[in-house]
GUSERO-183113 format. One record per residue (C-alpha): residue in three letters; x, y, z. Coordinates in steps of 0.001 Angstrom, whole numbers, padded with zeros to 6 digits, always signed. Example, Ala and Ser with C-alpha at 12.3 -4.5 7.8 and 13.67 -1.06 7.14 Angstrom:
// GUSERO-183113
Ala+012300-004500+007800Ser+013670-001060+007140
//
This chain:
// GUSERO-183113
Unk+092586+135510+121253Unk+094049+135860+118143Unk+092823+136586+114647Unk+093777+132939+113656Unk+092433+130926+116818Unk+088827+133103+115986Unk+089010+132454+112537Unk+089726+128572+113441Unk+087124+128690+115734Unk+084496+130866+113574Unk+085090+127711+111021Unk+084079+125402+113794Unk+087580+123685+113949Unk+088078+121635+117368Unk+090123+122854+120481Unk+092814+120651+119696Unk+093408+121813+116315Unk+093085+125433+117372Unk+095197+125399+120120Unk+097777+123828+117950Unk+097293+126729+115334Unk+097907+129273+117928Unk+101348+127428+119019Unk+102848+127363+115545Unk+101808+131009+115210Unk+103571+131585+118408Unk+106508+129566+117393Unk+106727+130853+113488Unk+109067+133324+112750Unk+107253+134335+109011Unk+104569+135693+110761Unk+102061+134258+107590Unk+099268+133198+108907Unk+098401+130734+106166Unk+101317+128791+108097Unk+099311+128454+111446Unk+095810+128378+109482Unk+097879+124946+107712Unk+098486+123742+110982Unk+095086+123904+112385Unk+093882+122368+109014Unk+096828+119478+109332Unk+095712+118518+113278Unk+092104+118009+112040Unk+093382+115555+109419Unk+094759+113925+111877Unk+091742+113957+113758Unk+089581+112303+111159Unk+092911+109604+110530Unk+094792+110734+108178Unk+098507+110261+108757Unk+099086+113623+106733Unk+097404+116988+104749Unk+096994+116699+101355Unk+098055+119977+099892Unk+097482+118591+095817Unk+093948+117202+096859Unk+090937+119583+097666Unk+088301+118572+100403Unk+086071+119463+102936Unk+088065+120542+105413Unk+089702+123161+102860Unk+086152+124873+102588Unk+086051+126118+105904Unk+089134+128449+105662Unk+089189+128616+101609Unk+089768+132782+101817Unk+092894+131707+103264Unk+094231+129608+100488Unk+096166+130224+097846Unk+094931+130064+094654Unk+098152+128316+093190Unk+099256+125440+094811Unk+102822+126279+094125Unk+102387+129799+096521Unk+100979+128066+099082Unk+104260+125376+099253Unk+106553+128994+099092Unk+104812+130483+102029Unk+105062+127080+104123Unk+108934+126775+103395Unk+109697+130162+104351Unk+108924+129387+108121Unk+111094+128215+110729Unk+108630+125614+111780Unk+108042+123400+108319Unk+111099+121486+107377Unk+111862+118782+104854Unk+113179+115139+104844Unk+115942+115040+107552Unk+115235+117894+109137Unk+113626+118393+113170Unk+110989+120226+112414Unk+107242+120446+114158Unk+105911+120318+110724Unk+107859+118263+108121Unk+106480+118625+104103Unk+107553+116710+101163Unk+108621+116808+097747Unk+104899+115174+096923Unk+102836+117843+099000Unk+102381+116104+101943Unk+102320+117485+105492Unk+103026+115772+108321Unk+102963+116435+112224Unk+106899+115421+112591Unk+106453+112127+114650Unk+103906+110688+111886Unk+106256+111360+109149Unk+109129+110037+111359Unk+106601+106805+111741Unk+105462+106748+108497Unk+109279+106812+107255Unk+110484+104074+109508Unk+107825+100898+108923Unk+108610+101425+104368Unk+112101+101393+105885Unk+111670+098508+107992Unk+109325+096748+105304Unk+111717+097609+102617Unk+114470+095753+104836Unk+112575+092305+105865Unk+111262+092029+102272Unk+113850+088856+101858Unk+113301+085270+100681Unk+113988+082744+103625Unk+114617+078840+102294Unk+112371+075799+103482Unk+114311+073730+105727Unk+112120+070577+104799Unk+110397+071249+100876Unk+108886+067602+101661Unk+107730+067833+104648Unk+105736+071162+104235Unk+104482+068923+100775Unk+103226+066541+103187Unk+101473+068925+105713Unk+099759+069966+101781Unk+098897+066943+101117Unk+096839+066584+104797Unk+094760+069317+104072Unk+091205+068784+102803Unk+091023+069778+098997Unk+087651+072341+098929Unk+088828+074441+096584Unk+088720+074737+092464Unk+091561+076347+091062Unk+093877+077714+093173Unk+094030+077248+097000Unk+095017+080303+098103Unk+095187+079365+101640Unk+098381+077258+100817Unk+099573+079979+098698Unk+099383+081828+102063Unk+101249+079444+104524Unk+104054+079001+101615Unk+104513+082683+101401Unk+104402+082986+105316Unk+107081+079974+105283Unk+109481+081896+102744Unk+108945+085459+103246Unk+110584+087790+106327Unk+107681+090103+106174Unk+104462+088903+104381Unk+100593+090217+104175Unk+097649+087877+104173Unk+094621+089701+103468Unk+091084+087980+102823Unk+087087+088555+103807Unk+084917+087159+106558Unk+084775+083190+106136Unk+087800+082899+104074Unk+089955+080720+106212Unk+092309+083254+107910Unk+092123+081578+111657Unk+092344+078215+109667Unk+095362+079816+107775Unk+097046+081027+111480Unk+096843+077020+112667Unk+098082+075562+109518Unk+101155+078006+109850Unk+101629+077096+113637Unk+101677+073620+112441Unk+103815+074466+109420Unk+106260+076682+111170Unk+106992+073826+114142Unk+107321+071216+111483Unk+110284+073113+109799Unk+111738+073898+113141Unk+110553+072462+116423Unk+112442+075345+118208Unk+110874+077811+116356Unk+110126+080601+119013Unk+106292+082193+117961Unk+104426+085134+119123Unk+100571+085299+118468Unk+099541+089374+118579Unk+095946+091191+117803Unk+095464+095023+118811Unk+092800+094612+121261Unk+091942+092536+124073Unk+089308+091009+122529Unk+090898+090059+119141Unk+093636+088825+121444Unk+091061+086483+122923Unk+089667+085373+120264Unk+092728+084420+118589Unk+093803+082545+121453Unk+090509+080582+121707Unk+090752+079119+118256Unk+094681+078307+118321Unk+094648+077047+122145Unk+093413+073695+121175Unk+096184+073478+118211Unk+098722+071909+121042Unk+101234+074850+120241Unk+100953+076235+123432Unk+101307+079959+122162Unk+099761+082673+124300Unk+098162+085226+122215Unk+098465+088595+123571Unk+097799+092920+122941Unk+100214+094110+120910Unk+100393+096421+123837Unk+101003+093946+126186Unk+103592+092010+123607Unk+105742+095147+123244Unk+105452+096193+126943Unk+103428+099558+126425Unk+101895+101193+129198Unk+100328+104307+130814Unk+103921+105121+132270Unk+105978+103649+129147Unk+104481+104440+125509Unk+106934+103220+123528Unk+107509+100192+125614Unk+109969+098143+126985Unk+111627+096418+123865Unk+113093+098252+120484Unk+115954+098378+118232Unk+118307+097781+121528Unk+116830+095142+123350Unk+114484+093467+120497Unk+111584+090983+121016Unk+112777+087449+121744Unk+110637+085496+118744Unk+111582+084232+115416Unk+108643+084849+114187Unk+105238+086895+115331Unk+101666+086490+113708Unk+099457+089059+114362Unk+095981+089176+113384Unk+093522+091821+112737Unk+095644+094027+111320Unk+093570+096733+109738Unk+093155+098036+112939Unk+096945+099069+113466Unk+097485+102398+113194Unk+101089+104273+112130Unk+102135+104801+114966Unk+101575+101174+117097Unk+102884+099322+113608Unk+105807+101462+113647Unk+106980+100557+117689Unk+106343+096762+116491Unk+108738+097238+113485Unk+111423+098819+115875Unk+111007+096409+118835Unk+111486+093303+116195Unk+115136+092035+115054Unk+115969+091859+111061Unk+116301+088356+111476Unk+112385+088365+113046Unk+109077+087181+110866Unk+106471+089001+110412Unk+103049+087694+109164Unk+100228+090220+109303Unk+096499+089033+108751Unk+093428+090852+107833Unk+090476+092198+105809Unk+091937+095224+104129Unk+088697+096271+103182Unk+087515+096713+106764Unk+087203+099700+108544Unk+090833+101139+109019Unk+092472+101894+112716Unk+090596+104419+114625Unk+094102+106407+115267Unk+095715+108040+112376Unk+097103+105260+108917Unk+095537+102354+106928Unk+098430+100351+106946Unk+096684+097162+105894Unk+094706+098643+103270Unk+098011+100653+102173Unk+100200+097393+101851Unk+097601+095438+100029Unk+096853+098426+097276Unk+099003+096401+094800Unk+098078+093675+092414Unk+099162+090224+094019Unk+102347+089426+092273Unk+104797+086487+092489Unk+108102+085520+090723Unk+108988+082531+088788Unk+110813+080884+091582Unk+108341+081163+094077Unk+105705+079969+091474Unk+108039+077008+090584Unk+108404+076111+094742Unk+104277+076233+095006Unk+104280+073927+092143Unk+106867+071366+093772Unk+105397+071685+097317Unk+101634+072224+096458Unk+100912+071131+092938Unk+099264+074570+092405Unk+099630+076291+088879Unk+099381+080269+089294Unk+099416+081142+085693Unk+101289+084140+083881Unk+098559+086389+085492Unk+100110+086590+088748Unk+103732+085545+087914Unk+105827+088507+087213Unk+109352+089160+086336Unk+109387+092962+087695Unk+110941+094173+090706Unk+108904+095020+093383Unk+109400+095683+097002Unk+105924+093421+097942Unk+106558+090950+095448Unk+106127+087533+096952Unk+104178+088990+099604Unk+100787+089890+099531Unk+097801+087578+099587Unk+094564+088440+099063Unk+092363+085549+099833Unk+089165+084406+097304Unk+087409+081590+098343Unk+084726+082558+101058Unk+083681+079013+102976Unk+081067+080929+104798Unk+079077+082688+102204Unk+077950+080865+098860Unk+076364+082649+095638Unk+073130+081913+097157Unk+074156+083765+100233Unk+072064+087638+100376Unk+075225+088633+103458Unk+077875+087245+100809Unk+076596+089184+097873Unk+075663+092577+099269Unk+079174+092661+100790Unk+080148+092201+097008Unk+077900+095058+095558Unk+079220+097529+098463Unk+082746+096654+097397Unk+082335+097764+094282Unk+080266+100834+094869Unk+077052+099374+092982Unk+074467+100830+094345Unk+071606+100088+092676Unk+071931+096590+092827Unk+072474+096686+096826Unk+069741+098407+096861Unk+068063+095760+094525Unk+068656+092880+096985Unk+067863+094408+100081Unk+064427+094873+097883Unk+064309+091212+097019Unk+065782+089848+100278Unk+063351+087445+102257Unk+062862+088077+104946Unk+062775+091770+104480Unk+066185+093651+104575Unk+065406+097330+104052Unk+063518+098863+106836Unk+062447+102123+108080Unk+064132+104471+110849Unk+061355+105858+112382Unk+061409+105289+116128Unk+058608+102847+116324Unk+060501+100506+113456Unk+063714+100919+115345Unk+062139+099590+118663Unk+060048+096625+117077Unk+062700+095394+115242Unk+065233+095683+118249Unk+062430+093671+120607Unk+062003+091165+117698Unk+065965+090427+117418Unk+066153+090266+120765Unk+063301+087906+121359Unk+065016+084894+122208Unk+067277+086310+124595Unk+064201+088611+126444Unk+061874+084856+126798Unk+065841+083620+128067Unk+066075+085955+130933Unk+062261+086377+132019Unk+062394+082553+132185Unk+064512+080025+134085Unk+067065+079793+131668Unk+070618+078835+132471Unk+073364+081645+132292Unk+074803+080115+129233Unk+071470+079989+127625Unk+070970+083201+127895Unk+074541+084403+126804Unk+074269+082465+123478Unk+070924+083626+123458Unk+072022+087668+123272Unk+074672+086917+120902Unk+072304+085460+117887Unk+071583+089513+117670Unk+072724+092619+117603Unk+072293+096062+116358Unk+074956+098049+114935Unk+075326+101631+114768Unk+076997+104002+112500Unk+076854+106835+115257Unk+077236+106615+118840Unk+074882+109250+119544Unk+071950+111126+118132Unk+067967+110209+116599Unk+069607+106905+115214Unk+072325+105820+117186Unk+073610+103645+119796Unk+072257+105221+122921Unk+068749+105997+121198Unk+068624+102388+120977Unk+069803+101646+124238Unk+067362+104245+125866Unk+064472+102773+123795Unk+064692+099333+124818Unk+065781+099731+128415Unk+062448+101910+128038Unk+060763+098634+126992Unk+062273+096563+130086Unk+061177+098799+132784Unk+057628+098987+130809Unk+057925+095187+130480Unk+058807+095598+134648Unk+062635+093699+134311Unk+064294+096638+134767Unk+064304+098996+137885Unk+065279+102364+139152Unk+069328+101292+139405Unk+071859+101379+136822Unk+071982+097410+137377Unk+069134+095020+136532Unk+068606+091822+135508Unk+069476+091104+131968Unk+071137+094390+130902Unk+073742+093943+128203Unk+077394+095250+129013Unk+080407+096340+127186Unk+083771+097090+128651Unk+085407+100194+127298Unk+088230+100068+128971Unk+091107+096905+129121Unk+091844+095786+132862Unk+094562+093051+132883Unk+094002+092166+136258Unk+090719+091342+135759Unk+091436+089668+132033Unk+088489+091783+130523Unk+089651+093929+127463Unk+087745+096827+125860Unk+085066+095488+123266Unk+084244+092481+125578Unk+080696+091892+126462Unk+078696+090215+129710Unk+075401+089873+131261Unk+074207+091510+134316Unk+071746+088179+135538Unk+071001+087314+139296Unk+072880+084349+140379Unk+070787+081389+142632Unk+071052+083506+145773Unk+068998+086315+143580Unk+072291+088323+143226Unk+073258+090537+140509Unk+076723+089136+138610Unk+078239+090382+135763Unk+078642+087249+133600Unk+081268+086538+130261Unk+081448+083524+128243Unk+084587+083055+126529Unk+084449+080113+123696Unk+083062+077674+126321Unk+084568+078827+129587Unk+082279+081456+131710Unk+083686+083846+134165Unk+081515+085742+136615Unk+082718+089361+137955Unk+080988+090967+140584Unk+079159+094276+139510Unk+081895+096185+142101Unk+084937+094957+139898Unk+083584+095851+136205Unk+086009+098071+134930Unk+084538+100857+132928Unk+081584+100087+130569Unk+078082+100770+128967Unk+074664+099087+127798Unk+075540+097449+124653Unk+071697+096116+123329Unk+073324+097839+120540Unk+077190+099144+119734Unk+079104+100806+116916Unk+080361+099064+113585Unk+083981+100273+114813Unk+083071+098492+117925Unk+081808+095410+116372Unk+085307+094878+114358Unk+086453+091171+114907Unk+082770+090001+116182Unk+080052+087742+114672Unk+076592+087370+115194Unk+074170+085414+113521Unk+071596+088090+112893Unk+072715+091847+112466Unk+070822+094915+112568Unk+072479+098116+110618Unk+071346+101234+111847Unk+072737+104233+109921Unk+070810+107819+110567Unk+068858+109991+108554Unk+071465+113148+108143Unk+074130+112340+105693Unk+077355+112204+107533Unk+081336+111384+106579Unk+081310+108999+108877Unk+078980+106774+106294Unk+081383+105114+104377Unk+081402+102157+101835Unk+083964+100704+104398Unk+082204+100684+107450Unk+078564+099645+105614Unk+081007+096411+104465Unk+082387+096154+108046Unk+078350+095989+108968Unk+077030+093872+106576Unk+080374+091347+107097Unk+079362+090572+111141Unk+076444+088644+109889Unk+076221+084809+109483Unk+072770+084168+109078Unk+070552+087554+108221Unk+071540+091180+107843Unk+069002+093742+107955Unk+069926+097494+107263Unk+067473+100659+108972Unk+068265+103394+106600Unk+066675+105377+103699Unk+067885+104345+100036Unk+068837+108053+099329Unk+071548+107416+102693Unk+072323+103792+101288Unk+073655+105562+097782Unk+075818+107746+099627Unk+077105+105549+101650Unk+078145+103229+099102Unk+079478+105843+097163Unk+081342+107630+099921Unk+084934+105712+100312Unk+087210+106414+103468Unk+090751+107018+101727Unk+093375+108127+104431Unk+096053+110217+103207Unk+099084+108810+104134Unk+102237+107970+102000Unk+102964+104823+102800Unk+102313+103113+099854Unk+104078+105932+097743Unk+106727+105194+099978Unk+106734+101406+099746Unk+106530+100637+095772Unk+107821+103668+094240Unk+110868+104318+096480Unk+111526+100654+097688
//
């Protein structure tokens, strides 16, 4: 082994990143080590999400190997260009740094390069076909809004723009938005060819669910399934040769896309194709490397005069000198970030503590979970974890130990859930799992086998053949013959899978906040564990709070609370550097 893969290893670095060390010491012809002690440094980056290492900004990762790095940033940039294996814009190079400090792993800065490229190019103005009839769809809509409707702001932009960003928080509108521009979009051209898109299975579904109804007869799909991607074909079948056959494709969810899946939709799509992505930017990012969302929507909302002028004609909306500018900018005209919540009011504690975590205040989330009646700040010990688990489950437990119908007891599960920050250890997602399938064999419903009657499921794993997509959840409940079947309820159709052809899955009485991205309950449960951890970030306590409609409830002790609202999970990645300073 060599002195770099132990040091690596001493500094409790993962396989992957040492193993990568020791081939770019293999491969590098400057025999420095600080060039393969980089490299390990740069694949844990990417392990945590970034799209690229930092060199200008100092963190924890840097701590672990800090006898190895240069005092002076500017001998540390020397050393990397004097081997073989770091190039420079344009170059083929494993390692690829630029002139701001950033390295990259070659295909992310290739990725990274290519969507500000492709942005850059489908940041054009496209003309109404039909100003009055698009004034007339306007005029339709129900007027719930003082000031300025920024849902029509949204569909105008989407309308006019080749490549436009809606962005906006639970209960703001944006599955109303995606049916007004269906509507919108066929209005303007009947022919118009549309392709619904969400990243997973499950956002795919749910997307389809509310637009199926809509009469546009638009399958939603994967973006994995939309671009072709498989096991045997990951960049898929359609890109800058044969492009996607739509004029314009929606996709939803879009703060989980990482770099790498936005940048195969950018070169599978025609110039001449729309893009409109939707989103909460402030949501957890992708779980592979980027924050594409959150990068695009890092600007100020800005419009020009003319577009300002056309949502005056067609909508009768007045946006003020605040927004209207007269500077050039590559997202001008097309980001939206959405205000008006039509879920949560000022009254609302789920509305408001998502407020105070957005801003980092907190004392005063700390305040209201205080205040909050029924109490909102509880304790982590095991006992507390179990009684409040048993007591937001109570409904569904008197559902299945009863004679409840299927669909009772489905709706029943889902007023509930608890949400995890880990997915193992003292306050996690399998110590609540263990503690309340504990309860159920106590309680006798559960037996000896992996299968009993009323066990929660999650499939981890998509399976097209079946139609079940990771993130999707069922009931295990014995069917009138006293068989156990795995049952789903999607919107209001139920499907029943026989235990033999689940694809892979777990007990989900509780699942992770990454996990719950996309779902709703009415009551939520956040669990977050005892140890400080990176993990607990002001993005995914928002992401938490956010699932709720009804009550949230956090398990956690103020001193993790401040941290966690303090703590803020920015991914290095030059995207945005690339987008409005170079564009």
């Amino acid at each position: 082994m060599s002195k770099v893969m132990k040091t690596l290893k001493h500094a409790g670095f993962s396989e992957l990143a040492c193993q990568f060390a020791a081939y770019i010491e293999r491969v590098d012809n400057s025999e420095d080590e600080l060039v393969a002690i980089t490299a390990g440094l740069l694949s844990e980056a990417v392990a945590q999400g970034h799209v690229c290492l930092n060199l200008l900004r100092m963190d924890a990762l840097y701590e672990k190997v800090m006898g190895f790095i240069p005092e002076h940033l500017d001998e540390w940039l020397t050393r990397l260009q004097k081997s073989n294996v770091v190039g420079k814009d344009g170059d083929y190079r494993p390692l690829i740094l630029n002139d701001d400090g950033l390295l990259y792993l070659y295909r992310h800065w290739q990725d990274e390069k290519l969507v500000a490229h492709a942005i850059q190019r489908r940041c054009q103005t496209i003309a109404l076909k039909d100003e009055q009839q698009l004034k007339q769809d306007f005029e339709q809509w129900p007027n719930q809004v003082e000031g300025v409707d920024w849902q029509k702001v949204a569909v105008l932009m989407a309308l006019t723009r080749q490549f436009s960003v809606i962005s906006g928080g639970p209960g703001t509108g944006k599955t109303t938005i995606v049916l007004r521009i269906l509507t919108s979009l066929k209005n303007q051209q009947a022919s118009c060819r549309i392709a619904l898109a969400a990243p997973t299975g499950k956002a795919a579904a749910r997307l389809q669910q509310a637009t199926e109804n809509n009469d546009n007869s638009v399958e939603a799909k994967t973006l994995h399934r939309l671009l072709g991607i498989s096991p045997n074909n990951e960049q898929g079948r359609y890109n800058s040769d044969r492009p996607l056959p739509y004029d314009v494709i929606i996709v939803d969810e879009a703060s989980m896309i990482d770099i790498s899946l936005m940048a195969k939709l950018l070169r599978a799509m025609s110039l001449k194709t729309r893009l409109v992505l939707l989103g909460d930017s402030q949501q957890l990012a992708s779980v592979e490397s980027g924050a594409v969302l959150a990068n695009l929507c890092q600007q100020q909302m800005m419009f020009d005069h003319d577009f300002a002028e056309l949502l005056d004609k067609v909508a009768g909306i007045n946006l003020g000198e605040i927004v209207v500018s007269s500077t050039p900018s590559v997202l001008l005209n097309s980001v939206v970030q959405l205000q008006h919540s039509y879920r949560f009011d000022q009254h609302s504690l789920i509305g408001r503590l998502a407020k105070m975590v957005q801003m980092g205040d907190k004392a005063a989330v700390i305040s209201e979970l205080k205040q909050a009646s029924p109490v909102a700040l509880l304790a982590t010990d095991v006992d507390s974890m179990l009684k409040t688990a048993v007591e937001g489950y109570r409904a569904y437990f008197e559902a299945i130990s009863s004679t409840a119908d299927v669909k009772t007891c489905l709706k029943a599960f889902d007023q509930f859930r608890v949400l995890c920050a880990l997915k193992l250890g003292p306050q996690s997602v399998a110590a609540v799992n263990i503690l309340l399938e504990k309860h159920l064999k106590i309680k006798g419903w559960r037996s000896q086998n992996d299968f009993y009657h009323g066990r929660p499921i999650m499939v981890v794993q998509n399976d097209y053949r079946q139609q079940l997509f990771n993130g999707d959840i069922g009931l295990v409940l014995r069917d009138e013959m006293g068989v156990l079947q795995v049952y789903f309820l999607f919107d209001t159709t139920m499907r029943t899978v026989p235990i033999t052809r689940l694809p892979a899955h777990e007990t989900a009485f509780a699942m992770t906040v990454h996990k719950s991205q996309g779902s709703e309950f009415d009551n939520v449960c956040v669990l977050l564990p005892d140890e400080d951890s990176a993990v607990l970030t002001r993005e995914l306590l928002y992401t938490a709070i956010t699932r709720a409609k009804k009550q949230v409830m956090i398990m956690a002790t103020e001193d993790i609370i401040f941290s966690t609202v303090v703590r803020m999970h920015q991914r290095e990645t030059g995207l945005a550097d690339e987008l409005l300073n170079h564009g």
